[in-house]
C-alpha positions as CSV (number, residue, x, y, z in Angstrom):
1,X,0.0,0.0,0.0
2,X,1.2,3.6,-0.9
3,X,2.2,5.3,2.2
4,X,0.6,8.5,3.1
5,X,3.3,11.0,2.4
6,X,3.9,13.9,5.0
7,X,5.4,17.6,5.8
8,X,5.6,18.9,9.1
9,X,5.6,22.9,9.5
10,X,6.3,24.4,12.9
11,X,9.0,26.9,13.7
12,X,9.3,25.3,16.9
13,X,12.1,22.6,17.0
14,X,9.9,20.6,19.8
15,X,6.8,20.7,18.0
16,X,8.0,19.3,14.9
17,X,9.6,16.6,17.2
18,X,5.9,15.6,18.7
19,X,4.5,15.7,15.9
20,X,6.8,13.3,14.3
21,X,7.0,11.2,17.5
22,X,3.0,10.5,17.1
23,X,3.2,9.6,13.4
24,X,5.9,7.1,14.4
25,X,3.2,4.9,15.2
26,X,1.6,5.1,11.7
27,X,3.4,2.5,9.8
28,X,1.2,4.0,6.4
29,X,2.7,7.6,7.1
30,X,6.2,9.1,5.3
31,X,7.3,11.9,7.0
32,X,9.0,13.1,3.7
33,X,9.9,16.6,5.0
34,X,9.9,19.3,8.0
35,X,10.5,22.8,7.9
36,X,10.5,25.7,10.5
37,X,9.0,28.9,8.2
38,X,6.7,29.3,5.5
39,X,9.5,30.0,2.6
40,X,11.3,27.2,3.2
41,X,7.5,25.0,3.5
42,X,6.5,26.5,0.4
43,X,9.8,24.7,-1.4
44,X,9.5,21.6,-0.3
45,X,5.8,21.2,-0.6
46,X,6.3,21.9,-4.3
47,X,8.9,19.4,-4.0
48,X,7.3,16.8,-2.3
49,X,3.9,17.3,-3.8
50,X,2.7,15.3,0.0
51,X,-0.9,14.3,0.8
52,X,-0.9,16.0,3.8
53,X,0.9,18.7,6.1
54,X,1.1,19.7,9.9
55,X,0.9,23.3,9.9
56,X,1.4,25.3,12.5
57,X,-1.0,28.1,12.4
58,X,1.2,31.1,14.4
59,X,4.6,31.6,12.9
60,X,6.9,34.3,12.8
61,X,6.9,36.9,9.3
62,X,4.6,34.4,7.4
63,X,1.5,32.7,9.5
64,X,0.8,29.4,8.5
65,X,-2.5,30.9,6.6
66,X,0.0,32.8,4.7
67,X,2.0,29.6,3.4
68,X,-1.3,28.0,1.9
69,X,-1.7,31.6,0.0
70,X,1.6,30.7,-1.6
71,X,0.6,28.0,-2.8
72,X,-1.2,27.0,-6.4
73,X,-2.8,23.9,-4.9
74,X,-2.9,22.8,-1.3
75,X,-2.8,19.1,0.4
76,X,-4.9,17.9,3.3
77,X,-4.0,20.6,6.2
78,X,-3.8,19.4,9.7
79,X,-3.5,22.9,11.6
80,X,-1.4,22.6,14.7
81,X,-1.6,25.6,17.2
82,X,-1.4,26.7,20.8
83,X,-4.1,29.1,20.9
84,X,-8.0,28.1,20.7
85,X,-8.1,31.3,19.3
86,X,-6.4,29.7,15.9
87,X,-7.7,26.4,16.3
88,X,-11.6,28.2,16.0
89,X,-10.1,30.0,12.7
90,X,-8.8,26.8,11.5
91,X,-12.1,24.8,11.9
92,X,-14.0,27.6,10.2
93,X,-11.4,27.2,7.2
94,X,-13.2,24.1,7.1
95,X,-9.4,22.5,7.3
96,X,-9.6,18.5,7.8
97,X,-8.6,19.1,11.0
98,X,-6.9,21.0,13.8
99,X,-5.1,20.0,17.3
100,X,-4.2,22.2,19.9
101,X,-1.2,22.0,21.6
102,X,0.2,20.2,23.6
103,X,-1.4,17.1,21.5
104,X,-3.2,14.9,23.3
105,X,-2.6,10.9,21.9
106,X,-6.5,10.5,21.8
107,X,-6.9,13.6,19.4
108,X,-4.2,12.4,17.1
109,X,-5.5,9.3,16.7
110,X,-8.9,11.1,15.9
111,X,-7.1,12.9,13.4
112,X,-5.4,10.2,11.6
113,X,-8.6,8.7,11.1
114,X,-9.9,11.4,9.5
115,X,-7.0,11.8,7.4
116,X,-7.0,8.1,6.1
117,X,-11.0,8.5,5.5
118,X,-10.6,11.3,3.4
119,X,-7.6,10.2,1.3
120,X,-9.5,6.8,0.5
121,X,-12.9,8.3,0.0
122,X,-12.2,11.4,-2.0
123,X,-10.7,10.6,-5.8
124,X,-9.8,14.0,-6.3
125,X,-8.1,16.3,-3.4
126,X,-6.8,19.1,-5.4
127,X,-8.0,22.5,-3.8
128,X,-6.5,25.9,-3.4
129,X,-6.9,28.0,-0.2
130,X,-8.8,31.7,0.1
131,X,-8.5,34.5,2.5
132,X,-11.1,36.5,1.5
133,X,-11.6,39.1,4.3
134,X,-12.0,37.9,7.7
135,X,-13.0,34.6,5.8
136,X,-10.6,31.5,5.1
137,X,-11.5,28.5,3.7
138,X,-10.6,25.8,1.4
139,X,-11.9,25.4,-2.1
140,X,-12.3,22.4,-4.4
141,X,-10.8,23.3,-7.4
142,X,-13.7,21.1,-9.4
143,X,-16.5,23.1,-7.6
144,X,-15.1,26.1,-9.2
145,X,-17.6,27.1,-12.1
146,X,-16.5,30.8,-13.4
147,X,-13.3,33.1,-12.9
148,X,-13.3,36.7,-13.9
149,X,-10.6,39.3,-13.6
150,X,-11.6,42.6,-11.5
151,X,-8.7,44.6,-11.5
152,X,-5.9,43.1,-9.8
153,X,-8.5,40.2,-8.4
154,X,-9.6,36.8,-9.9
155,X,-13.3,36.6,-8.4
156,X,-14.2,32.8,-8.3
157,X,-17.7,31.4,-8.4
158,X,-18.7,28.1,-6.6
159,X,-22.0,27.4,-5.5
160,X,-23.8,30.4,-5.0
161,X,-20.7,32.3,-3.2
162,X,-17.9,34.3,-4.9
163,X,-14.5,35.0,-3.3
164,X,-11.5,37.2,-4.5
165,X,-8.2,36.2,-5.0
166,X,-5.1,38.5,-5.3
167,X,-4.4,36.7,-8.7
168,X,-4.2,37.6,-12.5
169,X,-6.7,35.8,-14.5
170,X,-3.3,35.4,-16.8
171,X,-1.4,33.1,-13.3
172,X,-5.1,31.3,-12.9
173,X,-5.0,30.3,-16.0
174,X,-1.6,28.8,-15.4
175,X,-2.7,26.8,-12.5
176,X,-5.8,25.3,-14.1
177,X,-6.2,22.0,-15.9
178,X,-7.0,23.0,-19.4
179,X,-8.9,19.5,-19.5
180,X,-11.2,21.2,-17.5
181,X,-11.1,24.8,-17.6
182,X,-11.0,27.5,-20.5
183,X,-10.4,31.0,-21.0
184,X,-13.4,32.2,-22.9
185,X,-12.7,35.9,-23.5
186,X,-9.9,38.3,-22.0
187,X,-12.2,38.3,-18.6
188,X,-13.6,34.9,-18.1
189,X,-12.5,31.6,-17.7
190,X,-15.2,28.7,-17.3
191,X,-15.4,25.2,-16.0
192,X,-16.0,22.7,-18.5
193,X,-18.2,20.4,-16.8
194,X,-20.7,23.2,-16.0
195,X,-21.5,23.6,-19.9
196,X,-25.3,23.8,-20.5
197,X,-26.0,24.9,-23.6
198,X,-23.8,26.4,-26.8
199,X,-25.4,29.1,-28.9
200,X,-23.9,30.7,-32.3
201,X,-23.8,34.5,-32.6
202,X,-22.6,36.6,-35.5
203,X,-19.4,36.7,-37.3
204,X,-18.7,33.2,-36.0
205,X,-18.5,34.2,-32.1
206,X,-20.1,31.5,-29.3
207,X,-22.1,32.5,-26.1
208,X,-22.3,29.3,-23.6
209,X,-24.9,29.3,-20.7
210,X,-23.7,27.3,-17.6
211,X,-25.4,25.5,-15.4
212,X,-25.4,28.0,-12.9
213,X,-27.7,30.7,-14.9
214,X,-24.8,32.4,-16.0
215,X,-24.1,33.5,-19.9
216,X,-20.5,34.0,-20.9
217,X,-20.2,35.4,-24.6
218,X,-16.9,33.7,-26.5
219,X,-14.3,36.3,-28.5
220,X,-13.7,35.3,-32.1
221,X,-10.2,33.6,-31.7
222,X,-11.1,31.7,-28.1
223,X,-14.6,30.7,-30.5
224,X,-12.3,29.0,-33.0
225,X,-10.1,27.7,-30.5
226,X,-13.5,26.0,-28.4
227,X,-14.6,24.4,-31.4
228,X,-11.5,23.0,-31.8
229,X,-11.4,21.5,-28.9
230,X,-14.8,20.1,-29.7
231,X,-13.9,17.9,-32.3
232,X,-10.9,16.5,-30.8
């Protein structure tokens, strides 16, 4: 069985070191790296591309909510923190899971399971992380339906919520699967799957309705480009 591969983020040299003593006892679990600041976390999760990372939420310069920022797609967060202050944030994130400090054997266990629920349950864990506002959270990357650029903002749809994102639409684009997603016009990009219908407009131009209500209108070029990709 593929092992469940792991980064630990603390700046505290002790912390890392409980954190690793409890996995010990996970024979399924690869500690693959640890690091003690969000620069350094950022590298090696890009490195390690792991299924899961103990973050510390409280660090100095860059707070563990800053490190997921930095990042194009995020893994399975465990938050780690010693304030209940953090640990509230964290569960409204809607993070897999948070422990507060010092770590009590009971919760990790608790934790693990949840970890090892998810990871078997859930085909697809790519998702990117939001601080919108007072307002974190984690976002599928499949849920996402619509981007459109607002100044120096991507605004995502999903559901019936939007969030900004201090992203070009030009770096979204970048870290979208262009199986899935497509850049319709200079402002939009749209989700794939949430295709309802296809209309044709003059001078060879395309307006697609999605699921959600919304109408995006093609330009020329991205209209010959779209029906390309139909026929492949």
């Amino acid at each position: 069985m593929k092992k469940i591969q792991v980064v630990i983020v603390d700046d505290e040299r002790l912390a890392r070191e409980e954190v690793r003593t409890a996995l010990s006892y996970y024979p399924d679990v690869e500690i693959v790296a640890e690091a003690a600041n969000a620069d350094d976390a950022k590298l090696l999760i890009q490195k390690h591309q792991p299924q899961l990372v103990f973050l510390d939420v409280q660090m100095p310069e860059k707070s563990g909510f800053d490190l997921l920022e930095m990042l194009d797609t995020v893994p399975e967060i465990i938050f780690t923190t010693a304030f209940d202050q953090y640990a509230v944030k964290a569960f409204e994130a809607d993070a897999l899971d948070y422990l507060v400090k010092p770590i009590r054997d009971e919760r990790f266990a608790k934790a693990m399971e949840k970890v090892r629920a998810k990871l078997t349950t859930t085909t697809d864990n790519r998702q990117i992380f939001i601080k919108d506002g007072s307002k974190c959270y984690f976002l599928k990357i499949d849920e996402i339906h619509l981007v459109e650029s607002m100044d120096n903002y991507a605004v995502l749809y999903f559901g019936d919520k939007k969030a900004f994102l201090k992203r070009s639409l030009n770096q979204m684009e970048e870290r979208l699967d262009a199986k899935t997603f497509f850049r319709v016009n200079r402002a939009q990009i749209i989700n794939l799957t949430y295709i309802d219908q296809i209309s044709h407009l003059p001078g060879g131009k395309l307006s697609i309705s999605l699921k959600t209500g919304q109408v995006v209108e093609v330009s020329e070029r991205q209209s010959v480009k779209f029906k390309g990709k139909l026929k492949t």
